[in-house]
N, C-alpha and C positions, 0 to 999 in steps of 0.2 A: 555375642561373638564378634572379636576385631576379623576384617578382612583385608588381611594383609596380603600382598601379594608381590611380588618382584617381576617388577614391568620388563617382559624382552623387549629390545632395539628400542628403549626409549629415546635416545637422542638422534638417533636416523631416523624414526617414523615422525615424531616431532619436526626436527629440521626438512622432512621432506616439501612437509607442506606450508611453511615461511611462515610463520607465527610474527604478527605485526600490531603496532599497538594500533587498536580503534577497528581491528577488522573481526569479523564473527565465524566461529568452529564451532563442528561439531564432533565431540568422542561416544561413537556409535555402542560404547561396549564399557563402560563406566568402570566396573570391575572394581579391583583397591582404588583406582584413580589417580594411577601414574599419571597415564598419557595427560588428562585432566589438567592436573597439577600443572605441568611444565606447559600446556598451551596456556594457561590463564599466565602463568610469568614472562614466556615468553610475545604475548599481546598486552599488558600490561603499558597502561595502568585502565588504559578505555576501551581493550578488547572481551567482548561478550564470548562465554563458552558454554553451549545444550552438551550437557552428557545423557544418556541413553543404559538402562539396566532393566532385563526382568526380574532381577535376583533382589529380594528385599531388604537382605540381609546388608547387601552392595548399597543398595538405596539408602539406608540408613547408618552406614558411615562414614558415607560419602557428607551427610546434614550434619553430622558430627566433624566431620573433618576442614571443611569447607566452612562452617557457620560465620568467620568473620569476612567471608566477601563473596556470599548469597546475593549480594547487587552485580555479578559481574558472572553468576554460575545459575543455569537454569538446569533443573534436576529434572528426569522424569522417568518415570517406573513404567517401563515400554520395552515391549522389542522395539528392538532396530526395522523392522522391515515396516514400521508406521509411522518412521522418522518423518516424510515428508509429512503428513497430516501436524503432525507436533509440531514441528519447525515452520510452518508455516503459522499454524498459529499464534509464536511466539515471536514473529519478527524474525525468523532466521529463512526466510524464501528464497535469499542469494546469499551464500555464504563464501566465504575464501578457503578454507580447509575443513577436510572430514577425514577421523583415522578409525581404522576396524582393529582391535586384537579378535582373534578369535578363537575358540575352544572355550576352554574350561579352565575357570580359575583355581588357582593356588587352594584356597578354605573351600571350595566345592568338593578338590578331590582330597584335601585333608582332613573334613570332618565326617566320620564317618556316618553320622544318619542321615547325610545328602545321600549314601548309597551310592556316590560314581566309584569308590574304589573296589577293585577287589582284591586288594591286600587287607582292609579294613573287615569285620564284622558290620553289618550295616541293614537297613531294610533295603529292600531293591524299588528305587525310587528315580533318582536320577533326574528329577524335572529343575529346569533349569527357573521356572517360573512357575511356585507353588502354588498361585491361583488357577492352574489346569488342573485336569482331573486325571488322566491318564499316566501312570507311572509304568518304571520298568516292568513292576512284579506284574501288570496285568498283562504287557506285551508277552512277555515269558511266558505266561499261563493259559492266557487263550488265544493265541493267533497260530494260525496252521503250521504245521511241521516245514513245510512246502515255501511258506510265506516267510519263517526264521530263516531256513537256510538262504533264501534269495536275500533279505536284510543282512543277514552274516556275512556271504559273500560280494553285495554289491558297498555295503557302508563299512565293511571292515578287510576285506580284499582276503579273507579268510577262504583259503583251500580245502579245510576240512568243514569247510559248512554243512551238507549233507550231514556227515556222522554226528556234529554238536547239535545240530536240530534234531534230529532222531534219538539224541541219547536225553537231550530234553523232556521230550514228550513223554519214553519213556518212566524220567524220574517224577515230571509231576501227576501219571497216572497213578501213582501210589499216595503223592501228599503232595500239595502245591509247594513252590517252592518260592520261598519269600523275603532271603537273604544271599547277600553279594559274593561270602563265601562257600553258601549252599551250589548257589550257581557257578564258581568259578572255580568248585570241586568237579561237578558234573560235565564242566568245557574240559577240564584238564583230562579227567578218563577216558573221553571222546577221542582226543589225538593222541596217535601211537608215539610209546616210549621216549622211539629215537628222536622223534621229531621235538620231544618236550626236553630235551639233554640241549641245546642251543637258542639261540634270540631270544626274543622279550618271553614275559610271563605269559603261556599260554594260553588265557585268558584276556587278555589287552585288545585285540582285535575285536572280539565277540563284545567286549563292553564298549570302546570306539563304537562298534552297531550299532547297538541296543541305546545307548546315548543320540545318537543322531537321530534313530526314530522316532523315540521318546520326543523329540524336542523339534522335531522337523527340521535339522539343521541344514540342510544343501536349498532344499524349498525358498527356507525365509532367508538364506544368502542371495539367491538371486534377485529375492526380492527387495533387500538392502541394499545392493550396488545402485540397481532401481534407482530406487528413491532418491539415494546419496548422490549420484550423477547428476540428478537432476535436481538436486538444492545449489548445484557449484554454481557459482558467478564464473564470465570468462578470466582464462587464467588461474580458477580454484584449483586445486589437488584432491584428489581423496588416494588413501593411503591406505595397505590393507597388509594386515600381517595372517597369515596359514600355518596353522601347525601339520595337515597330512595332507596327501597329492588327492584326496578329492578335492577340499576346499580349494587348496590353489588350481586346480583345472576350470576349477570353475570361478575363479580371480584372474585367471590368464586367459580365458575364451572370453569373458564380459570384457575387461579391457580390449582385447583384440580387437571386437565388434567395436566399441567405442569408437575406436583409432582406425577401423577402414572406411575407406571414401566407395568411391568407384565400384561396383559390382557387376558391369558389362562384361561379356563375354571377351574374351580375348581378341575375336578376330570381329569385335563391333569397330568401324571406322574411329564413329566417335562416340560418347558418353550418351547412352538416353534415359539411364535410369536417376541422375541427378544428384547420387549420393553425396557429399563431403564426410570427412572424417567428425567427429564430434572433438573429439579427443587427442590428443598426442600421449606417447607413451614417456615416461622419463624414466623407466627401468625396463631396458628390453630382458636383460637377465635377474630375478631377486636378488634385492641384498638378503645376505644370510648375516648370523648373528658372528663375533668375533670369536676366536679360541680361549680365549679368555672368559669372555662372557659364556660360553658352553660349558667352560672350568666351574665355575663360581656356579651356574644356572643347569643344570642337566634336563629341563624341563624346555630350552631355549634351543637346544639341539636340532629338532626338524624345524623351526621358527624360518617363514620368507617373506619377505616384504615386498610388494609389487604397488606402483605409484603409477597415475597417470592422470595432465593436467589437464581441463576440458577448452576449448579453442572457445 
């Protein structure tokens, strides 16, 4: 299977972070391997670039894609959130730029026996990195009624979380349920009529869920800023693209911290607790993608880029 994919904000998240020849990046999220691509041209001809993929399928066309300058591309089949252990091993301990895409790529939710879609027929699966053992069908099936709704409501900002966990449980008291359209019949009956007559596919939220907990996606983000912060040389970037308002809450509170100094009380004379900022911000507000690219891309549409350079 190729993994193609159409890179959002490739040339602003790129450009954010100053691509130079002879200096060392990292693309925390490999994917098709846009961002990839245009850092290794744009650090050319003696710039080093670590890409980062759990997804294997990513991993291996990325070795197809890349095969004639594997002297200047270090691949590795990894979360992101064990970046620095990697990167340190391989010579990248201080690097000049790091960019994050994040979500879910293109052939993930277009092929349907990954299971992320629920417009697709599919098993319910959803693991972003096949060597785990926990997929969606088992979240679905045995985790308490109690427990879905709080992941429905907390990972998918789903209002009728009660009633889709309730009418879950339910349906797999009769037969397990083990398919994306099995499940994303059972969400739609859950929410009343009116409510299913306007926005997205009724179902999109409850799979946003079920996808992040699958995959511990908020967890292992904080734990990638982490790391990523702490590979930058002074003056590095890291770069980070969000597609829903948890991810970026949680790109805009880790930056923040970064970027404050001082956390004495107000009415302290002077400073005692010694803070400095780590960081400077270079986007107090996201760039968001263009109208045009939102034309062409409809998947680019919630897409925010938040940048910030480490002092």
């Amino acid at each position: 299977m190729d993994f193609n994919h159409e890179t959002v904000l490739l040339e602003e998240t790129v450009d954010a972070v100053k691509p130079r020849a002879g200096g060392l990046y990292i693309d925390a999220t490999l994917g098709g391997g846009g961002h990839t691509q245009r850092l290794l041209e744009q650090s050319a001809p003696t710039g080093q670039v670590m890409a980062f993929d759990q997804d294997e399928t990513a991993i291996r066309n990325a070795h197809e894609r890349f095969a004639d300058i594997l002297n200047r591309l270090t691949i590795v089949h990894s979360n992101f959130c064990e970046m620095a252990e990697h990167a340190r091993l391989h010579g990248f301990a201080q690097v000049d730029g790091i960019v994050f895409d994040l979500g879910v790529s293109s052939p993930q939710f277009d092929i349907a026996q990954r299971g992320f879609s629920y417009r697709q027929e599919g098993p319910l699966d959803m693991r972003m990195d096949r060597r785990q053992t926990t997929t969606a069908e088992d979240l679905v099936n045995e985790m308490e009624q109690e427990e879905l709704a709080r992941i429905f409501f907390r990972y998918g900002e789903e209002k009728y979380s009660r009633a889709i966990a309730r009418r879950i449980v339910e349906a797999r008291a009769q037969s397990r349920i083990t398919s994306t359209t099995q499940l994303a019949d059972i969400i739609k009956a859950a929410i009343p009529a009116a409510a299913r007559r306007t926005g997205p596919h009724p179902a999109r939220r409850v799979f946003q869920a079920i996808r992040i907990a699958v995959n511990d996606e908020l967890s292992v983000l904080e734990q990638g800023l982490e790391s990523a912060f702490s590979l930058l040389a002074p003056g590095g970037r890291l770069a980070v693209i969000s597609f829903h308002s948890l991810e970026d809450r949680i790109v805009k509170q880790t930056f923040k911290d970064f970027a404050t100094g001082c956390i004495c009380p107000p009415e302290m004379p002077i400073c005692t607790c010694g803070r400095t900022p780590a960081g400077k911000l270079v986007t107090r507000k996201p760039i968001e993608p263009s109208q045009s690219e939102q034309t062409n891309n409809p998947r680019a549409r919630s897409a925010k880029l938040r940048v910030i350079e480490k002092i």
